[in-house]
C-alpha positions in Angstrom: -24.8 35.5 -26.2 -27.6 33.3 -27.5 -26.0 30.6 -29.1 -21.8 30.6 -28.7 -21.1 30.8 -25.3 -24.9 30.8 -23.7 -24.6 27.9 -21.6 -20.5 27.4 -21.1 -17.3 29.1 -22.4 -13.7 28.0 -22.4 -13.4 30.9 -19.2 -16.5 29.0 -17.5 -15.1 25.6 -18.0 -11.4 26.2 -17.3 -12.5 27.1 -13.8 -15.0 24.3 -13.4 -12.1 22.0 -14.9 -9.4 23.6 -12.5 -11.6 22.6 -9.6 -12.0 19.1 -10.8 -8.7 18.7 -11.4 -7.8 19.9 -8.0 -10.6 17.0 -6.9 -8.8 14.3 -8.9 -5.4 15.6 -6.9 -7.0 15.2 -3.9 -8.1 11.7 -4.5 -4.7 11.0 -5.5 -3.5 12.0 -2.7 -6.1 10.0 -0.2 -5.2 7.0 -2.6 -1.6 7.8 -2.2 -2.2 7.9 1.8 -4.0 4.7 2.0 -1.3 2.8 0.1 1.4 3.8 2.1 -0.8 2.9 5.2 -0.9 -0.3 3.9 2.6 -0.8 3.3 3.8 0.0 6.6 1.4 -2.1 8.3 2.2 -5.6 6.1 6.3 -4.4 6.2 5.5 -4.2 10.3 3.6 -7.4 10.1 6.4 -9.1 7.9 9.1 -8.1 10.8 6.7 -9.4 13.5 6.7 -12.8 11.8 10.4 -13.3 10.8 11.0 -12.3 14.2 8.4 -15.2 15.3 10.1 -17.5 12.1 13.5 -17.2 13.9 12.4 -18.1 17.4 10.6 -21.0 15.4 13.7 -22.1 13.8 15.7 -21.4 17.4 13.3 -23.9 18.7 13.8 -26.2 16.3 17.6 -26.3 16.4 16.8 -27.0 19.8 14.9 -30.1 19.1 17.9 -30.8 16.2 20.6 -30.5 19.3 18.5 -32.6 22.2 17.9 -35.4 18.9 21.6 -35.5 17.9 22.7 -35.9 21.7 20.3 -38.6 22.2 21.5 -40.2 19.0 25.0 -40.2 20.1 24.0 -41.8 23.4 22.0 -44.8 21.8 24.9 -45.1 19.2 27.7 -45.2 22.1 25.5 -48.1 23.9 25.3 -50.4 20.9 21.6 -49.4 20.7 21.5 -47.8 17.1 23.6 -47.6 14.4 26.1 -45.2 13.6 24.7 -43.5 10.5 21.9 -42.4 13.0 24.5 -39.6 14.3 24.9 -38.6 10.5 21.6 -38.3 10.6 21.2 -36.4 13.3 23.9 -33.8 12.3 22.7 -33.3 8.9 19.4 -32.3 10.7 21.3 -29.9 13.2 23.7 -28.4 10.0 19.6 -27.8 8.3 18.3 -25.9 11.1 21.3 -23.8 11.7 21.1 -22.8 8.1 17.4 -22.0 8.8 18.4 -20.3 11.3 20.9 -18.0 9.0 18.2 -17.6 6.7 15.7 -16.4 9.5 18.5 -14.1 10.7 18.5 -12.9 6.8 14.8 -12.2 6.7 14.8 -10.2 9.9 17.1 -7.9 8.3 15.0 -7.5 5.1 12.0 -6.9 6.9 13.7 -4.2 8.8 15.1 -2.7 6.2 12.1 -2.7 4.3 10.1 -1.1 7.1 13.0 1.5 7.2 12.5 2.7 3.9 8.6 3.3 4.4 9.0 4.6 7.9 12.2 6.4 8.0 14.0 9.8 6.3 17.2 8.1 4.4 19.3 11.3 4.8 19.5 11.1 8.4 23.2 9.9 9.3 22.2 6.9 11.8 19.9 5.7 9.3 21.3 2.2 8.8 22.1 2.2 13.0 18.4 2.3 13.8 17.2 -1.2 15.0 13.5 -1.7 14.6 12.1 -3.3 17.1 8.2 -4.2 17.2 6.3 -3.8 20.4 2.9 -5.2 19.3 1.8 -8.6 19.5 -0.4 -9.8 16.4 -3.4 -11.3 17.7 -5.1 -13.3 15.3 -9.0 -13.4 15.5 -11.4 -15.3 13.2 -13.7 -12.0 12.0 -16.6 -13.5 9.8 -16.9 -11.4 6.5 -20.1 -10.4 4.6 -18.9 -10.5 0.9 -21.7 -8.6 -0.8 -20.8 -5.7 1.8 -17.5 -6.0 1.3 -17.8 -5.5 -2.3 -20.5 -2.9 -2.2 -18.2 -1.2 0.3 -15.2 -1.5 -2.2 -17.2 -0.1 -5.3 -18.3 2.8 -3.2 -15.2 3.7 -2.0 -12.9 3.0 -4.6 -11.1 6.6 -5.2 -9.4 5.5 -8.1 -13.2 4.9 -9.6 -14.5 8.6 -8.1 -10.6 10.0 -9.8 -12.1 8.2 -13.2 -15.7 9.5 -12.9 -14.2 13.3 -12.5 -11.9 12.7 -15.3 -14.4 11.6 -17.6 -16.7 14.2 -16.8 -13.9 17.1 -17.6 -13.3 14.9 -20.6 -17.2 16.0 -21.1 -17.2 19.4 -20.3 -14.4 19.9 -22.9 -16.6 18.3 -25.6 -19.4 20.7 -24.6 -16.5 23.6 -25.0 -15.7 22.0 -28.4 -19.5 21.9 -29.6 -19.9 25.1 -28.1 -17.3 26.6 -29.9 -18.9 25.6 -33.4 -22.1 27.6 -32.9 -22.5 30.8 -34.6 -22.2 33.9 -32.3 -25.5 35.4 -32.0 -25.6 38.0 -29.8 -28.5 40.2 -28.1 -26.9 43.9 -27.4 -29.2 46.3 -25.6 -28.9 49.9 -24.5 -30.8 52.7 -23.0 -30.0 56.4 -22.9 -31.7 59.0 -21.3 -30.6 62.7 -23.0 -32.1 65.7 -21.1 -32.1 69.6 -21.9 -31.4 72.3 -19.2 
């Protein structure tokens, strides 16, 4: 071929686009990969600090309790007044709710981590307690934003899934305009013929 078919045909291209297409899975994939990475580590990080919200809230109770009995004891002196204890047991009835609420928060973040993490056929799959064994250290890292956003542009796979996309998008137009040339075609044969 000369013209129609010289420089791609729809055979050529469908196996060049098969192989992109298997690319763009690929990324998918990765991307796929990456996201669930980071949902297990921010569901584990969420259950780390409930976990640390209740023994907050425990603490505070315990702050709520030691006030309330001191309260009472100024109150059954003369020293204070009587709405004081009121006082004092409204803030204890607060932080037991908080504490209710912390309890309730713990068991979303385990059950959220237990979708991600865990097969929900398996028979003892509400039984399975969760229990974190990492501390979170926190660190103060300092953070070079042009890198970071170089570093994000380069590595974005949902970008490098577009770029592949758009350029089978491309090859098919090539196909298309391909496919409007007229077939010219260069055919050429030798023979040899020999006599005995």
């Amino acid at each position: 071929p000369l013209l129609r078919g010289f420089k791609t045909d729809p055979s050529r291209a469908s196996l060049v686009t098969t192989r992109w297409n298997r690319d763009i899975t690929d990324l998918a994939l990765q991307q796929r990969i990456v996201s669930t990475e980071a949902a297990v580590k921010l569901a584990y990080l969420n259950l780390v600090g409930s976990i640390e919200g209740k023994k907050v809230a425990e603490q505070n109770m315990e702050i709520a309790q030691q006030s309330l009995r001191q309260s009472r004891a100024r109150v059954a002196v003369g020293q204070s007044p009587q709405i004081e204890i009121i006082q004092s047991e409204a803030q204890v009835a607060s932080n037991q709710e908080q504490l209710i609420l912390a309890d309730a928060q713990i068991g979303t973040a385990e059950d959220v981590l237990r979708s991600i993490i865990l097969e929900p056929s398996r028979p003892d799959y509400w039984q399975v307690r969760l229990v974190p064994t990492d501390t979170i250290m926190l660190s103060q890292r300092p953070i070079d934003t042009d890198q970071a956003v170089a570093n994000a542009l380069a590595n974005r796979l949902d970008l490098v899934a577009a770029k592949r996309a758009l350029d089978v998008t491309n090859l098919n137009l090539d196909v298309g305009r391909n496919n409007t040339l007229p077939i010219v075609d260069l055919n050429l044969a030798y023979s040899s013929q020999g006599t005995a």
